[in-house]
N, C-alpha and C positions, 0 to 999 in steps of 0.2 A: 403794883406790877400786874401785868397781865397772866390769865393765866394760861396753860399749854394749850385751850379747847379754843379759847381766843385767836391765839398767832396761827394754830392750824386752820382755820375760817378765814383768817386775811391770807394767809400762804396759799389756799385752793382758789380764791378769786382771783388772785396776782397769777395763778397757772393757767385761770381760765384765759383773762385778757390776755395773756402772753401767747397764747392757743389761736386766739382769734387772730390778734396782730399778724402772726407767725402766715397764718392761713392769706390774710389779702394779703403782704408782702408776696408769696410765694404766685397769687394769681397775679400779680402786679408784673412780673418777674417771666410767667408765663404768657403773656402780650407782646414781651418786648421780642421782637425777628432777632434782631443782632446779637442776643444774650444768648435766642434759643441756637444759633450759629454759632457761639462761641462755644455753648455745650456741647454740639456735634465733635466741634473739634477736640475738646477736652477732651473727650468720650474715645477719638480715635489714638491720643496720644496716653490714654490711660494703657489703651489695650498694649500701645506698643512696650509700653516701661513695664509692662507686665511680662512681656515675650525676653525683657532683656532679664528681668530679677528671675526667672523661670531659668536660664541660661547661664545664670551666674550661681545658683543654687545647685544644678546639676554639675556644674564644674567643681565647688567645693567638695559633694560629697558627701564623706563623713564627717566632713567640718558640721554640715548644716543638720545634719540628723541627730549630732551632738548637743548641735543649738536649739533642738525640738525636746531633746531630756530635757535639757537642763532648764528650758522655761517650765516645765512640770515639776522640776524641782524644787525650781526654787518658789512658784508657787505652793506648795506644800510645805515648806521649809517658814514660808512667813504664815500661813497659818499655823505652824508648829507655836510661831513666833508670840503670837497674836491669841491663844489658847493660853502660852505658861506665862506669860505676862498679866496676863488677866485673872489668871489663880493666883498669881503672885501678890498682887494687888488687892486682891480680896482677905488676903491672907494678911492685908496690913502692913505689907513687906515695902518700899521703894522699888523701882523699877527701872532699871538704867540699864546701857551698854555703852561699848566702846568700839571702837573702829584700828585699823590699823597703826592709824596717825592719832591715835590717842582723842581722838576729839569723841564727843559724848551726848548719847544722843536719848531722849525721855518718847515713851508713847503716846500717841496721841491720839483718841475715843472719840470715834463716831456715834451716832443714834440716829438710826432713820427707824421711819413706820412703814408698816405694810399694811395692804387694806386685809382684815383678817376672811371676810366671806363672799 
């Protein structure tokens, strides 16, 4: 079996070619008239669906401002989640919940790197 220093060396080649690919795709792309026309227009009808979700927000109110806690919450709330589960866990404990309809759900751990300097 390979070891982690291994897959991380084919994982940053595989990010490089994907970087490059990425790069003449996007000049490929930037040539073409009709596509850079189609952008224009996207670009105009982005702005419009903008003018209406702006319009629809201010209409709700306090609906939407309620909607702005409670994404803060519940962000907080899954890291509350994601903190005692992981003490739990370490503690040797199982680690499980349940939902309203009884159905049953286990955590699932990630692992990324960061580059440290």
């Amino acid at each position: 079996m390979k070891d982690v220093q291994e897959v991380f060396s084919e994982f940053q080649i595989a990010k490089k070619e994907m970087k490059e690919i990425r790069k003449e795709y996007k000049d490929v792309l930037a040539q073409d008239a009709e596509y850079q026309e189609l952008l224009e227009k996207m670009n105009a009808m982005r702005e419009t669906k903008k003018q209406h979700e702006l319009s629809a927000q201010r209409d709700l109110g306090m609906r939407w401002e309620k909607l702005d806690e409670l994404k803060g919450e519940s962000k907080s709330l899954q890291e509350m989640m994601s903190d005692i589960s992981l003490s739990t866990m370490m503690d040797g404990e199982t680690v499980e919940v349940r939902d309203e309809y009884d159905n049953l759900y286990e955590p699932m751990y990630n692992v990324n790197f960061k580059k440290v300097n």
